[in-house]
C-alpha positions in Angstrom: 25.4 14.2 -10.4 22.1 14.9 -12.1 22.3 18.9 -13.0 19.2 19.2 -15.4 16.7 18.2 -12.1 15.6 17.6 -8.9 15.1 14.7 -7.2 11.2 15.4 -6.8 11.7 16.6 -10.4 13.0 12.3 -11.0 10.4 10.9 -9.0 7.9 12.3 -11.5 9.5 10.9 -14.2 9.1 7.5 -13.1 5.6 7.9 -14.4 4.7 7.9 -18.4 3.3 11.0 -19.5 1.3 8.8 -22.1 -0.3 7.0 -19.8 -1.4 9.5 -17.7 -3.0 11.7 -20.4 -4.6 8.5 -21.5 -6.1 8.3 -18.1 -7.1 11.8 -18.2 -8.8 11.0 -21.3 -10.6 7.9 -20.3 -12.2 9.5 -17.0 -13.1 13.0 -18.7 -11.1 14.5 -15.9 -10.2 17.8 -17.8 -14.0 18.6 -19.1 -14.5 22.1 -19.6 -11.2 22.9 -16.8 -9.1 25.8 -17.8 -5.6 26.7 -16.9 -4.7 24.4 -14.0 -4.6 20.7 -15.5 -4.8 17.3 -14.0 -1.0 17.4 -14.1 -0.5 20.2 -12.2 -3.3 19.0 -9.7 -1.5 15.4 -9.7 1.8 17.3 -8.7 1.1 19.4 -6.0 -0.8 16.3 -4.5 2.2 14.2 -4.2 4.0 17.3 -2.8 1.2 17.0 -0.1 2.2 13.4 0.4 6.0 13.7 -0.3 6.5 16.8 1.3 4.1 16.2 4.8 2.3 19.3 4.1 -0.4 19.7 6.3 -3.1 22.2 4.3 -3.5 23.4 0.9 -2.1 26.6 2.0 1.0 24.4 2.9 0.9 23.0 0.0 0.5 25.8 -2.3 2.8 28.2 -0.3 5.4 25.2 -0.8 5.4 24.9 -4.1 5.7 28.7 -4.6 8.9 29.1 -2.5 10.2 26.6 -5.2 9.2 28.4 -8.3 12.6 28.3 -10.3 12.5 24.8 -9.8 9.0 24.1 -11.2 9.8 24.1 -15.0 11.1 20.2 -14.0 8.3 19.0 -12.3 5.9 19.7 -15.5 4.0 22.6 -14.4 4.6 26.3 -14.8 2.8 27.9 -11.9 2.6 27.2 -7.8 -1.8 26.7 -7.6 -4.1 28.9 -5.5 -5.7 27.0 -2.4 -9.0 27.6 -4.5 -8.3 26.3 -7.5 -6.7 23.4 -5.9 -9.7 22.6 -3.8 -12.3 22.4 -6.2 -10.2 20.1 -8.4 -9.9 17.6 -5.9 -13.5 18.1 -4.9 -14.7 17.7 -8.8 -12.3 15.7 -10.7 -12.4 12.1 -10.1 -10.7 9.7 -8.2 -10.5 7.6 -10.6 -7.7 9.3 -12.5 -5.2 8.4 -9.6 -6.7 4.7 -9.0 -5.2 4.2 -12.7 -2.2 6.1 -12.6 -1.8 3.8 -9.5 -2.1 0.6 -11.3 0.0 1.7 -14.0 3.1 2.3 -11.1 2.2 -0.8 -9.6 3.3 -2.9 -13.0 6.5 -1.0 -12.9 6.8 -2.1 -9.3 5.9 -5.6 -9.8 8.4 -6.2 -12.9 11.0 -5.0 -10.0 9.3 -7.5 -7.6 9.9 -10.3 -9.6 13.5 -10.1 -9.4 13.3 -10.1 -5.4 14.1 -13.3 -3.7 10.8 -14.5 -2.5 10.9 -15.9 1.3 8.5 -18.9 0.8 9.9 -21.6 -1.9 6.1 -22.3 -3.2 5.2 -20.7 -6.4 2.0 -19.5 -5.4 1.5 -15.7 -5.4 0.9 -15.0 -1.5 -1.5 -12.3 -0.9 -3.0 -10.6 2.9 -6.5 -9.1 2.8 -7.1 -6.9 4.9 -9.0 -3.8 5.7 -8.3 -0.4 8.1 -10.5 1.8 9.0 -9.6 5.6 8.7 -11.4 7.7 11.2 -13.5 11.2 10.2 -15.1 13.9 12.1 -18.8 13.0 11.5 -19.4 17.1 11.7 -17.3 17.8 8.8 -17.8 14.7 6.6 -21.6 13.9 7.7 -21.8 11.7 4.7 -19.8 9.0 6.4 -21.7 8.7 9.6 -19.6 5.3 10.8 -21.4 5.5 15.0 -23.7 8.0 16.4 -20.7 10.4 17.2 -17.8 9.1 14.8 -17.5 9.5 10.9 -15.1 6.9 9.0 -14.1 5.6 5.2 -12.9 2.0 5.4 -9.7 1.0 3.0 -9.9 -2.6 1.9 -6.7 -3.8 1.3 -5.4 -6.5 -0.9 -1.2 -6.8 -0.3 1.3 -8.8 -2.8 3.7 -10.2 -0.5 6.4 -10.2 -3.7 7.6 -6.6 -2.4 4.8 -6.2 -0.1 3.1 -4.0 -2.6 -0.3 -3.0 -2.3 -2.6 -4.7 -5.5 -5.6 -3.7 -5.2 -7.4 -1.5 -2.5 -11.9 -0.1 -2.5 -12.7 2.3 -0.5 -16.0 2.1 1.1 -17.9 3.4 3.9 -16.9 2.7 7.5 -20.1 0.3 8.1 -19.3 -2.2 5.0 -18.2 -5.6 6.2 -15.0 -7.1 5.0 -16.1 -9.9 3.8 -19.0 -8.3 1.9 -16.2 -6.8 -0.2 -14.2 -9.8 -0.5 -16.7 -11.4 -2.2 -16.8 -9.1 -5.1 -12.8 -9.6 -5.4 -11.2 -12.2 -8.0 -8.3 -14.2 -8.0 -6.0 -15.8 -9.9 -5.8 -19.6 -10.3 -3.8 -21.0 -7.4 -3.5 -18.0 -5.0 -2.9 -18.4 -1.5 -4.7 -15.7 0.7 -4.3 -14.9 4.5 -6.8 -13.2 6.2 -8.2 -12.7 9.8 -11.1 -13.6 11.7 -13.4 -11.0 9.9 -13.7 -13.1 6.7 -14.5 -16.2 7.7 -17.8 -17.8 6.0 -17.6 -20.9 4.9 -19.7 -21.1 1.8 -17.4 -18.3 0.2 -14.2 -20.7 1.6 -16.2 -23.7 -0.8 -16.4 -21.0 -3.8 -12.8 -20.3 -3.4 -11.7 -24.2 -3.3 -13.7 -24.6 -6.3 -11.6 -22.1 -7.9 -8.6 -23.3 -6.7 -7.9 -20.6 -4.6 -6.3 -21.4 -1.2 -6.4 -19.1 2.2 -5.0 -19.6 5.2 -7.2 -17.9 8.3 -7.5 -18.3 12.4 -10.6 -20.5 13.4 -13.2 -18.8 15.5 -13.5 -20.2 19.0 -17.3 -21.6 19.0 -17.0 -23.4 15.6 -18.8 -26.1 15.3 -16.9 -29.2 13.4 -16.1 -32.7 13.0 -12.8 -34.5 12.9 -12.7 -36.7 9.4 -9.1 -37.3 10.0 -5.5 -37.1 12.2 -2.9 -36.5 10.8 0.3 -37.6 11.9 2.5 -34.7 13.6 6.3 -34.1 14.0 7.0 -35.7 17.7 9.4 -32.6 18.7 8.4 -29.3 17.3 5.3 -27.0 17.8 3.1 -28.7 15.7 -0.1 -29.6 18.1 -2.7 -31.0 15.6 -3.0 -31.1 12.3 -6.6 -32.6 11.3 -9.5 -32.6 8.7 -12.6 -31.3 9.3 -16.1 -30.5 8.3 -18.7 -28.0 9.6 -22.2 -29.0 10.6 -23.6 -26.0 9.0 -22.6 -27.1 5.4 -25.7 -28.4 3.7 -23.9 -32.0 2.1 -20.3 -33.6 2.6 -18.2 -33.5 -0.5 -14.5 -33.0 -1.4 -15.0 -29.5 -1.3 -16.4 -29.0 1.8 -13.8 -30.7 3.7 -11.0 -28.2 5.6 -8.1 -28.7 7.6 -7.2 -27.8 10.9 -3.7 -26.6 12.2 -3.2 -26.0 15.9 0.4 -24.5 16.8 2.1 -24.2 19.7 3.4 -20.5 20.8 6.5 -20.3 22.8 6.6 -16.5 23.6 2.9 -15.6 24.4 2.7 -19.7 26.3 -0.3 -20.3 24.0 -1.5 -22.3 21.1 -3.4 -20.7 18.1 -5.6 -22.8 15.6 -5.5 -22.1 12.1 -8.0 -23.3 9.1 -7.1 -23.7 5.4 -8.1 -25.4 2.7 -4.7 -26.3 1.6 -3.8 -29.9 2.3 -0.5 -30.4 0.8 1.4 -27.8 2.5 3.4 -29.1 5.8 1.7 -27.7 9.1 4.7 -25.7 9.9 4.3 -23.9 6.6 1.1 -23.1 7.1 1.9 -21.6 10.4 4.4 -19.4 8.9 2.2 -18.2 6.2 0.0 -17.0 8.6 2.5 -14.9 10.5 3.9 -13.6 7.8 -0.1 -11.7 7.6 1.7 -9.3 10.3 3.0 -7.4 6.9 -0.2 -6.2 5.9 -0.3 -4.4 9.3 2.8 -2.8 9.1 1.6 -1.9 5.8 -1.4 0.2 7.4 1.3 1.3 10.1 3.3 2.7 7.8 0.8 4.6 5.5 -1.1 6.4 8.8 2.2 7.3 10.7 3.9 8.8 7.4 1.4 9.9 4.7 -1.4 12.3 4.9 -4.7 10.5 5.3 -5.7 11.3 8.9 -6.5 14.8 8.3 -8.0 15.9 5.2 -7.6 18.8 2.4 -11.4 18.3 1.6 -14.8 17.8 3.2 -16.3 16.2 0.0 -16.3 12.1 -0.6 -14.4 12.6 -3.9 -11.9 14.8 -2.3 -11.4 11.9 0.5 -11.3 9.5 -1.9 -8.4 11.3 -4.2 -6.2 11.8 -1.2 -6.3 8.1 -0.1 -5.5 7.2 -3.9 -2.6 9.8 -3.8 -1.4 8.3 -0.8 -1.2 4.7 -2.3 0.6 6.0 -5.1 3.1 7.8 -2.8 3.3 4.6 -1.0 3.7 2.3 -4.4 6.6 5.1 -5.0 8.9 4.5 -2.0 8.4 0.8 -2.5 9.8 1.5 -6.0 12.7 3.4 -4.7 13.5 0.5 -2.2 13.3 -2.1 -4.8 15.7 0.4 -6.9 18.3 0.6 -4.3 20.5 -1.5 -2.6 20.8 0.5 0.3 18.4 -1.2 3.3 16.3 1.8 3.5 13.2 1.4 6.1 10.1 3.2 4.8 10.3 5.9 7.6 13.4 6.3 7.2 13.2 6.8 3.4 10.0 9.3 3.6 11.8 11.4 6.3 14.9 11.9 4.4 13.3 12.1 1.1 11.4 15.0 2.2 14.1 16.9 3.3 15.8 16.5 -0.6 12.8 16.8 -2.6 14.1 20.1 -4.3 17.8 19.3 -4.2 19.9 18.7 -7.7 21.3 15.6 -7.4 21.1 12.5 -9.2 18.2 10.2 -7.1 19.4 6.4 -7.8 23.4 7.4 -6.2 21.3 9.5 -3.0 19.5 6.1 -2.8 22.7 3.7 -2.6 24.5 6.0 -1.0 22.6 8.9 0.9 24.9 9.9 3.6 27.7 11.0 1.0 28.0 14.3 -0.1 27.3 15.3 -3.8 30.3 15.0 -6.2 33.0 18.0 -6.4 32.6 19.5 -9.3 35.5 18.6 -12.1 38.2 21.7 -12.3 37.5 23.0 -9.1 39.6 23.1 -6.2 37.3 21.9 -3.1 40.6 23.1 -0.5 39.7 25.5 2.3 41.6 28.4 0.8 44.5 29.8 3.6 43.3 33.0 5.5 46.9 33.1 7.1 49.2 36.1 7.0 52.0 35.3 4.4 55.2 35.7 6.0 
């Protein structure tokens, strides 16, 4: 049993102190701050996350109930809701997006030792983007429709471990595929994505770079069939065919595509897929694209359990640093996962993890095992003493 320090007090220690002062250092975030540091600020934002605390005054009052247990978590002091709110309206985001990336190489060395559920070798990545609804009275610099506000998070997911890669944060109005385009990948990368980023002379960019996607093929398309390709007689294979649009300018290697139509038993219809890989079988291709349903349950998971519906601040740097915190919360209970061997869902892991944040026991044995009770201490006598009358 760990007796020096919380479990919250753990959590934090999954993250190098070095590197975060180096990222404090490299986005000026403590310029001319005095008394409450970036640290203390990073702290009682993962409590917000962690914890499910609803305000600042949550927050703060939280941490303040907990004050002999502070010393562990790095910081000496619960903050006041006014110091705390003007740091996360003034000090940048981007201090958390790299604190994030610097978890998320932690959580990809872990990754690697996952069995992977496709036998390819390509990495396998779902872009994707949610759109995270404001109150266009309170945040009128995100004016989405005439009476909504909304941020959009673009979302890039590594299916080793389902972790989350890379993620912008834009306005509600951007287009997916605008920022898609902006995005690079790495040589041989298979990408699924949905209807939203289909354009076909960024699909030609991304076969000239050897980058493969796997995407559902808009109803009024316009193509030609170059050739059939022989399908499995039983099985729910439909088509599998190569084509080429009429609205590419010449016909050339890389403007050719291939087509995939499969057959689906439970909704009695048949879905067609495009890609631009032609060496995968049809059925693989099929199952890539399902397997896209992850980067859903991905946004599932982060609305229903972390705090980015309702906001601690009105301002876009405030918005931004609460989404950021939220990622890392999220990059944190995939680390915990990938840690135990306990099959812990992610609700069920954020539910119970609240409820133990400030307890002192050791938080890799509460992972495999979190339904047994701490150790008895060694010496002691854990027996119900007798209240009966000696006779």
């Amino acid at each position: 049993m760990n007796k020096f320090s919380s479990i919250f007090g753990q959590i934090l220690h999954i993250f190098d102190k070095r590197d975060f002062i180096r990222a404090v250092m490299d986005t000026k975030a403590e310029h001319a701050s005095k008394g409450f540091n970036c640290w203390d600020q990073f702290v009682a934002m993962l409590f917000c996350q962690l914890g499910q605390a609803h305000s600042l005054r949550e927050i703060c009052g939280g941490l303040a109930t907990c004050l002999g247990k502070l010393k562990h978590l790095g910081i000496d002091d619960a903050p006041k809701r006014s110091t705390l709110s003007y740091a996360n309206e003034h000090r940048p985001w981007q201090l958390y997006q790299k604190n994030f990336f610097h978890l998320l190489e932690k959580c990809q060395s872990l990754a690697k030792l996952q069995r992977r559920k496709f036998r390819f070798k390509n990495k396998l990545f779902s872009l994707d983007a949610t759109v995270i609804e404001l109150c266009v009275t309170l945040f009128d610099w995100a004016t989405f429709r005439q009476t909504k506000g909304a941020v959009k998070l673009h979302l890039l997911l590594d299916h080793d471990g389902y972790l989350p890669s890379f993620a912008v944060i834009t306005d509600g109005k951007t287009s997916d595929i605008k920022v898609a385009r902006r995005m690079r990948f790495d040589l041989g990368s298979m990408l699924i994505m949905d209807q939203g980023y289909i354009d076909y002379e960024w699909f030609v960019q991304r076969t000239q770079q050897a980058v493969y996607f796997v995407t559902r093929l808009k109803d009024k398309a316009s193509f030609d069939v170059v050739e059939d390709r022989p399908v499995p007689a039983r099985g729910n294979i439909l088509k599998d065919q190569i084509i080429f649009f009429h609205s590419q300018a010449q016909l050339s290697l890389e403007y050719f595509f291939r087509l995939v139509e499969v057959w689906i038993e439970d909704k009695q219809e048949s879905v067609i897929f495009l890609t631009n890989n032609l060496e995968f079988a049809a059925s693989t291709i099929a199952a890539i694209y399902k397997d896209r349903w992850q980067v859903e349950l991905f946004f599932k998971a982060i609305k229903q359990n972390l705090k980015i519906k309702t906001f601690l601040g009105n301002s876009p740097n405030a918005v931004k640093t609460q989404i950021w915190t939220a990622l890392i919360a999220m990059l944190i209970l995939k680390y915990l996962q990938l840690c135990s061997r306990f099959s812990w869902s992610l609700s069920n892991l954020i539910a119970l993890l609240r409820h133990q944040l400030f307890v002192y026991r050791d938080l890799f044995a509460w992972l495999v095992n979190p339904f047994e009770g701490p150790p008895a201490l060694a010496g002691i006598d854990t027996k119900q003493l007798s209240l009966g009358l000696t006779r």
